[in-house]
C-alpha positions in Angstrom: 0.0 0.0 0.0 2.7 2.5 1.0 4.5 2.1 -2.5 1.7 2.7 -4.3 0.9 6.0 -2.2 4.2 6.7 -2.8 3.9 6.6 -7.0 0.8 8.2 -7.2 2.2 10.9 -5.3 5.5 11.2 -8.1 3.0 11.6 -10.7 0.3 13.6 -9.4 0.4 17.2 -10.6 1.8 19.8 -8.0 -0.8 21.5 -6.1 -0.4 25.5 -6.0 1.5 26.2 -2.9 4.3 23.6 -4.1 3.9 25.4 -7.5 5.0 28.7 -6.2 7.5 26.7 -4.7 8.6 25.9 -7.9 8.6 29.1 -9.3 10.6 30.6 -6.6 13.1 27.9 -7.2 13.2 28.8 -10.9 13.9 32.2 -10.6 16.7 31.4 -8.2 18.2 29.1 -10.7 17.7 31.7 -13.4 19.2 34.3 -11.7 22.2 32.4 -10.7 23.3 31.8 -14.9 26.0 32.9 -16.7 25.4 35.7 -19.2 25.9 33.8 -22.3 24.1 31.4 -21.0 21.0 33.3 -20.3 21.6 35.5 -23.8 21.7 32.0 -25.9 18.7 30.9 -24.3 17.1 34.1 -24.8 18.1 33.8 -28.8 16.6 30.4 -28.9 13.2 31.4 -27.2 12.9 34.3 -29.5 13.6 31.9 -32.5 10.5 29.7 -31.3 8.3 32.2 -30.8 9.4 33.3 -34.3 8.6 29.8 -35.6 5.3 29.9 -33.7 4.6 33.4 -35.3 5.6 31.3 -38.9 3.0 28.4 -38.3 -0.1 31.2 -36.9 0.3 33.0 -40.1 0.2 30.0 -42.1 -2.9 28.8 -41.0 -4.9 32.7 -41.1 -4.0 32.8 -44.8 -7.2 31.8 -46.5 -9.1 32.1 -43.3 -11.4 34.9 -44.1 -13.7 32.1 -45.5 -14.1 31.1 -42.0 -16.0 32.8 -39.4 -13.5 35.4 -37.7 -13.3 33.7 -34.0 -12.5 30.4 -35.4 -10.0 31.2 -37.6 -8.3 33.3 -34.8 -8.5 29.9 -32.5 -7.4 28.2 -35.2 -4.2 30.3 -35.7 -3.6 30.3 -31.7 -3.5 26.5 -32.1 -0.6 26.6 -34.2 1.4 29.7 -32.4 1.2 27.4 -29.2 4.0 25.8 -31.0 6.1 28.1 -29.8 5.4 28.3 -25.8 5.7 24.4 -26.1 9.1 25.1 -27.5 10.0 27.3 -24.8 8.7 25.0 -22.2 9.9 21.4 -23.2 13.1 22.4 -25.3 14.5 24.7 -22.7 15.2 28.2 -23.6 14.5 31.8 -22.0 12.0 33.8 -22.7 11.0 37.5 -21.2 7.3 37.0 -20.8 7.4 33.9 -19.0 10.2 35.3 -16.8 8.4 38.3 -15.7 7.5 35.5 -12.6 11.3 35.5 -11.9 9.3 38.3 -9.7 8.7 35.4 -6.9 12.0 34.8 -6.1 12.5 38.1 -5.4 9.8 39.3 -3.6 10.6 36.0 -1.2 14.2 37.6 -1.2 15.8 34.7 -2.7 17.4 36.9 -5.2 18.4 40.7 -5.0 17.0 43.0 -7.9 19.9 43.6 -9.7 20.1 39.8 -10.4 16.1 40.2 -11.8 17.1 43.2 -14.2 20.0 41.3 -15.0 18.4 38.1 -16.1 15.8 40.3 -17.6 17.7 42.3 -19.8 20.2 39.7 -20.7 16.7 37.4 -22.1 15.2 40.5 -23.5 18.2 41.3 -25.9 18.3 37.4 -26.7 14.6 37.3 -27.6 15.1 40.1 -29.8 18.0 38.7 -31.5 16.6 35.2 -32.0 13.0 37.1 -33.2 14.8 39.5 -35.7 17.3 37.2 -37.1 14.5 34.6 -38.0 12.7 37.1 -39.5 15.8 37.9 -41.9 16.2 34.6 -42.3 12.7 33.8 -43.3 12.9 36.9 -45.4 15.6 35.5 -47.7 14.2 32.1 -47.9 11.2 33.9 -49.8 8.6 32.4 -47.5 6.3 35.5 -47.7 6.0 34.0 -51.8 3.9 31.3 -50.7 0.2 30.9 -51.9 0.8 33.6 -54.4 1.9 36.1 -52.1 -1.2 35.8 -49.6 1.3 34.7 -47.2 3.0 37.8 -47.3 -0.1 40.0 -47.9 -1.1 38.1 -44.2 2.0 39.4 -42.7 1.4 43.0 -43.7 -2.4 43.2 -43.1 -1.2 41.5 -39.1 1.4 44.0 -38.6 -0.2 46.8 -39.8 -3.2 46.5 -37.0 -0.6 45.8 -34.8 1.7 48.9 -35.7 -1.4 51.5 -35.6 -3.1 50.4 -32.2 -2.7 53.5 -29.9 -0.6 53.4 -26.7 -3.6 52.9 -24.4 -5.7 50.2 -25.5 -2.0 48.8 -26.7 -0.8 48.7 -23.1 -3.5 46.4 -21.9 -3.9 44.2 -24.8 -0.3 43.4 -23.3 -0.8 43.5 -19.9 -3.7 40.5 -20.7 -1.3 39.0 -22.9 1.1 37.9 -20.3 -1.2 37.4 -17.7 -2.4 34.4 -20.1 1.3 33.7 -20.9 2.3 33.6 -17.1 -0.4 31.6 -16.2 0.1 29.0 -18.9 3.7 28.9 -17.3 2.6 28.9 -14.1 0.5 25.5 -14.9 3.2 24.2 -16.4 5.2 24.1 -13.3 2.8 21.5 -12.0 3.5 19.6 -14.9 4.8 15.9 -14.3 5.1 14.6 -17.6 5.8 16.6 -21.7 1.9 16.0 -22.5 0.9 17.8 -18.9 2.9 20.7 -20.0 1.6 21.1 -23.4 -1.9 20.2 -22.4 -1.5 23.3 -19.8 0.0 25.5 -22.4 -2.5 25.3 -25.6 -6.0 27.0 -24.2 -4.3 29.5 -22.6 -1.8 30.7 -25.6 -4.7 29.8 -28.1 -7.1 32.1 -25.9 -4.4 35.4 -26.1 -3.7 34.9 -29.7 -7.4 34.6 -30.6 -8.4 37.6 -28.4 -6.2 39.5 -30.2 -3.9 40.3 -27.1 -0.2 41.9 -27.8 3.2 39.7 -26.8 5.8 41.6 -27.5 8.5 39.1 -28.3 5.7 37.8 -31.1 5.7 41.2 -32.2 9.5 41.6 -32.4 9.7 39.0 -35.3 6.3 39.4 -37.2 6.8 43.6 -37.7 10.6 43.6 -38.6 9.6 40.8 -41.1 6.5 42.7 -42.4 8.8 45.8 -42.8 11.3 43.9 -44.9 8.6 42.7 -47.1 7.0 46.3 -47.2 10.5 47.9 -48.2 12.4 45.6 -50.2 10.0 42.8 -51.9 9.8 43.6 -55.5 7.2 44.3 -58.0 6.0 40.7 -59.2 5.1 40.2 -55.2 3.0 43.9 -55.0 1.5 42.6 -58.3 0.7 38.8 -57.4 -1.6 40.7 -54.4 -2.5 43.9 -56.3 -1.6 46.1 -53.7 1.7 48.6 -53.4 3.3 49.7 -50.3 1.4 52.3 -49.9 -1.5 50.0 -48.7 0.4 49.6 -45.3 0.5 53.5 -44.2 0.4 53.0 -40.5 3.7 50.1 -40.9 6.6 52.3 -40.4 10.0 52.2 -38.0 9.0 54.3 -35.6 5.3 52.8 -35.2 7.2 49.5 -34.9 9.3 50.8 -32.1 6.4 52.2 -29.9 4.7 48.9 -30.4 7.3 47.0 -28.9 8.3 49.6 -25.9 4.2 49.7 -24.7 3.5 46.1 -25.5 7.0 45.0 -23.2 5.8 47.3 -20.6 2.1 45.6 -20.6 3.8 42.3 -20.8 5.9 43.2 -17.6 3.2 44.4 -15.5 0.5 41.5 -16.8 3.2 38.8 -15.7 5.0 39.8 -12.5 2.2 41.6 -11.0 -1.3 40.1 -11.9 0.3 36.7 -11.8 3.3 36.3 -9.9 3.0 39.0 -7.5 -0.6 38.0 -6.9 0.6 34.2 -6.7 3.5 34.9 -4.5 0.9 37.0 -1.9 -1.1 34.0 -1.7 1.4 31.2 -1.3 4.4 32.5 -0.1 4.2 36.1 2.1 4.0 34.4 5.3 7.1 32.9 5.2 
């Protein structure tokens, strides 16, 4: 009797207090890497997310045929692809380490370590996001389907690019309070189905909402820019439209989407989810 207690207890999920547990745990371990170690796993998170960002716009193109909620489940399905990445391959990436925020508020680590980690995952995001998006770029993806692919890309980005700075900011603060959580279930997770099983609805729920995650955003508006300034006529006339079609996709609207959306992303994920989590759990102690 007391060995099988004992198994069903190694495979039961975590309940929530040993969950915060585990997130304080995680943040110390975080905190404590090397900085190449935490800028490489930054560059390979933003790379997923980047191929995640690849498979969601895959499956919109075509999908006005479809009624407008679905297809926007539809292509949060496929972007969960790269959460599960992030999850099961191992890497670094900003939004989910917003809860690093446990740790310290239990004083496990000191705030320069948090900003550290922080800015050392941010700039690796970016990197892995942007050079994916070059690299996707050259490999003419944006061609595909006649150029609806690419015309996909440019309608996304420019919504994204003209949203003002107010509704902006809390499309991403409800962003990562979906990511967080999805991450936060995930650390009850006991087996690779239990994480990705945790991770879908929630990641499929932001995406089809319409919320704002800025490391998303780092690869699909760089890439729509490169299609926008240097793809040449035959694409512009394979979807009858010119450049001039995407007014609102420009540098600087690119940059203010990703400073408000990181901002939102920072207060969604260490205050409405770990801070709130880590009052709960773990103030007492």
């Amino acid at each position: 009797m007391s060995t099988t207690v004992v198994a069903q207890a190694n495979i039961d999920a975590l309940p929530p207090l040993e969950m915060a547990r585990a997130c304080e745990q995680a943040g110390v371990i975080k905190a404590g890497r090397d900085q190449l170690t935490l800028l490489l796993l930054g560059l390979l998170a933003g790379a997923f997310i980047a191929l995640g960002s690849i498979a969601m716009l895959v499956v919109m193109t075509g999908a006005h045929a479809l009624p407008w909620g679905l297809a926007r489940a539809l292509g949060g399905l496929a972007f969960s692809l790269g959460l599960i990445l992030v999850i099961v391959g191992g890497a670094e990436l900003f939004t989910g380490d917003c809860l690093m925020v446990v740790a310290w508020a239990s004083r496990r680590i000191r705030w320069t370590a948090l900003l550290r980690a922080w800015g050392l995952v941010y700039i690796g995001n970016l990197g892995g996001a942007l050079a994916t998006a070059v690299l996707v770029y050259l490999a003419g993806h944006y061609r595909l389907d006649g150029g609806l692919v690419g015309k996909t890309v440019l309608d996304m980005a420019t919504a994204k690019a003209g949203i003002p700075s107010v509704p902006l900011f809390f499309l991403s603060v409800l962003c990562n309070v979906l990511v967080c959580l999805a991450v936060w279930m995930a650390l009850s997770a006991r087996s690779t189905i239990d994480k990705v099983i945790v991770v879908v609805p929630a990641v499929t729920t932001f995406v089809a909402a319409g919320f704002e995650h800025s490391i998303a955003n780092a690869f699909i508006l760089p890439y729509a820019l490169l299609i926008k300034l240097c793809a040449d006529v035959s694409f512009w006339t394979s979807i009858a439209q010119g450049p001039e079609s995407f007014a609102a996709l420009t540098g600087l609207n690119v940059l203010h989407n990703l400073v408000i959306a990181t901002l939102g992303n920072l207060i969604g994920g260490s205050v409405l989810v770990g801070g709130v989590y880590w009052f709960i759990y773990l103030r007492r102690r």
